[in-house]
N, C-alpha and C positions, 0 to 999 in steps of 0.2 A: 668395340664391335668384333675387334677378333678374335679367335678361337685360338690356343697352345702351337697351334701348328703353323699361325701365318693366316688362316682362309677366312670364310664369313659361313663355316658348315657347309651344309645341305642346299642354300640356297645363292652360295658366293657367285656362282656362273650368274644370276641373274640379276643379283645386286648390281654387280661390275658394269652389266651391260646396261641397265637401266642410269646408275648414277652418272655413268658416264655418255651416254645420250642425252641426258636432261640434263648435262652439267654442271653437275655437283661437285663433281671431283676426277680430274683428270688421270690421274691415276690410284686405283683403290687401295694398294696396298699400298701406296708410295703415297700419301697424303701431305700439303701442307699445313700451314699453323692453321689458314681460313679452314679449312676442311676436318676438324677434328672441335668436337664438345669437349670443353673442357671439365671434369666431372669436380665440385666440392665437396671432400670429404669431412667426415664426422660432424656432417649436419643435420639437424632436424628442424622442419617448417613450425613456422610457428603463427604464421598469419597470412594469408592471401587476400589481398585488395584488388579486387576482380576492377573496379573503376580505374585507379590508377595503374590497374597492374602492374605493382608490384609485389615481392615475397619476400617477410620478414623471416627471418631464422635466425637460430642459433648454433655457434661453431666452436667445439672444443679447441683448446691449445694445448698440445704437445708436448713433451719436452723430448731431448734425445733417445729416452728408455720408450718412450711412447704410452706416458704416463700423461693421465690427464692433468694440467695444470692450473687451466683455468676456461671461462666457456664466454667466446664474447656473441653478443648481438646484431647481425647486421640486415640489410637490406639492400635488392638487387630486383633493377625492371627485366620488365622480361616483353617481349612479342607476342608469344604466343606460348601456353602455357597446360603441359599434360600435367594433369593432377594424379596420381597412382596413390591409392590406397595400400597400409602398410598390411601385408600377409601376417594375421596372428592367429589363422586355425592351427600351426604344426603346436604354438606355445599352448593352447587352448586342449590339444589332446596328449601334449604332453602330461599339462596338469592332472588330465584327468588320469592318465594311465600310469603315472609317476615313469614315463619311460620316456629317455629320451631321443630315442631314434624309434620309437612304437615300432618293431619289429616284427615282420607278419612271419605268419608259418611260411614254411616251404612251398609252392605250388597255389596261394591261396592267400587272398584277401584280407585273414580271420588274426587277430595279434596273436601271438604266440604264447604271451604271458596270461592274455584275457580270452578264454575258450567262448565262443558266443559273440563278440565282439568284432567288429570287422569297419576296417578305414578306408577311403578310396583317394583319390586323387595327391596332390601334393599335400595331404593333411599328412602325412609319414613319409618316412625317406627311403624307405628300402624296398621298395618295388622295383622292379628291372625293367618296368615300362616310362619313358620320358614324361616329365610332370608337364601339365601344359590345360589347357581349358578343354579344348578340345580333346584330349586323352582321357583326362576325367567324366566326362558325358561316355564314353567309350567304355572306360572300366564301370559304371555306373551300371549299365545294362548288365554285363558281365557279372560284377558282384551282387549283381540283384538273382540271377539264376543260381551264384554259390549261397546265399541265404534262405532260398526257397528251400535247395534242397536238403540245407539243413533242417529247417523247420518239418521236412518232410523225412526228417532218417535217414536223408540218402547223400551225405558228402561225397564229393568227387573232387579234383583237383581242377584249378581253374584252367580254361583253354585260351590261353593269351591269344593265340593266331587269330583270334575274334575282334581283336585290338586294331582299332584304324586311329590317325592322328591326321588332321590337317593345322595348316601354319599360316599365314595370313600377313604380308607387311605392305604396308599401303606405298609406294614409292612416288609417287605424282599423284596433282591435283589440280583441276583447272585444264582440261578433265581429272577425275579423281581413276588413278590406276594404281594396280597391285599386283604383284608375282604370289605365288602359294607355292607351299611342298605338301603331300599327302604321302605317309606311311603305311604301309606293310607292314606284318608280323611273323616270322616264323619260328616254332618252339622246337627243337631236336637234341634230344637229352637232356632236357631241361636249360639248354643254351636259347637264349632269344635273339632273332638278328631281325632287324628292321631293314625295309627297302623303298628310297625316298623317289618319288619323282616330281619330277620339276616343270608344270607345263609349258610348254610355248608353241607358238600358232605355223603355220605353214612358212612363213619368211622368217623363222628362228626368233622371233620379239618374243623376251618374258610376259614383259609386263602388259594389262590388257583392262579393260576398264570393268568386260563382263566379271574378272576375279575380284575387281575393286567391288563388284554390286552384290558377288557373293562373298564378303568379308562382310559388306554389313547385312546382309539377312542374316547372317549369324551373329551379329553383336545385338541384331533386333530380337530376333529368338531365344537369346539369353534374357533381353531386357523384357518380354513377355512375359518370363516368369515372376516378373516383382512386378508386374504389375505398367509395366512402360510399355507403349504401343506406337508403332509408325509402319513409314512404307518404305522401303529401302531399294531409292530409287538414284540412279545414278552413285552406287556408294553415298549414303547420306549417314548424317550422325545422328545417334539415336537421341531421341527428345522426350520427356515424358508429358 
């Protein structure tokens, strides 16, 4: 969870106060062994039994070079269980573009090697704006006015300060609550600096249940678009 420097980013002031009101963990940065996910590396799932909950995988073996040796088999119950889908658009437009950082022009959305061609969100890595779901709906608008005007003869360089970002982590449930950061953008010499704020109500609380109900109108209005419909009522999870 934390960042090169020791913190939790953007949002550590309100982690801190939150885990530790709800006691999670007495102290955030000073965490014990209960307090800490243990992460398994060089794994990948291989079955979820949603009745027994459990999750079959498989786990490479090592050796000291950190050469694969051998891959064993295991399985592990679990409580409660986030499923995350593996991200294979960057490899999808790799292929396509045989590049493997698809490198945009200077100022603009459009690949550098592919004149006409244009990426947006975490599909490429070299945009100077933060990958995230919500960023991506944001450049989306964005690179939709720099394709217009190409199609219209009239390139212009893109105006990132159009760029907003909000962040969403649910931290309580039962009531279901959650802290958010929203970003700023601003472009000066072609430098970009974002500026995050952190909300909290009149007695300093981050966390509040109205942010938990607006994290899911927004996982609902993603899920609108395929086709999944609900009400997102007290922070609820979306259902199809």
């Amino acid at each position: 969870m934390t960042e090169l420097d020791g913190s939790l980013g953007s949002k550590h002031g309100a982690f801190k106060q939150s885990w530790e009101a709800l006691e999670y963990c007495k102290d955030i940065l000073k965490p014990t062994k209960n307090d800490i996910i243990e992460p398994i590396f060089n794994a990948r799932i291989k079955d979820v039994d949603f009745d027994k909950k459990v999750i079959t995988y498989s786990q490479n073996r090592l050796n000291s070079d950190l050469d694969v040796v051998g891959t064993d088999t295991k399985a592990i119950a679990y409580n409660e269980a986030i499923i995350m889908v593996y991200q294979k658009t960057p490899t999808i437009v790799e292929t396509l573009f045989n590049d493997s950082s698809v490198k945009l022009s200077a100022g603009s959305f459009e690949c550098e090697k592919f004149k006409d061609h244009f990426v947006l969100g975490d599909s490429q890595t070299t945009h100077k704006l933060p990958p995230s779901g919500s960023m991506a709906m944001s450049i989306a608008g964005i690179m939709s006015g720099e394709v217009y005007g190409s199609l219209m003869g009239k390139k212009s360089a893109v105006d990132y300060s159009t760029a907003s970002n909000t962040c969403f982590s649910l931290v309580g449930e039962n009531p279901n609550e959650a802290i958010s950061v929203s970003h700023t953008f601003t472009v000066n010499k072609g430098i970009i600096k974002g500026k995050g704020n952190v909300p909290k109500n009149a007695q300093g609380i981050y966390r509040a249940g109205s942010i938990a109900e607006a994290q899911a109108a927004w996982i609902y209005s993603i899920g609108a678009l395929y086709g999944n419909f609900g009400t997102a009522e007290e922070g609820g999870v979306l259902s199809s």
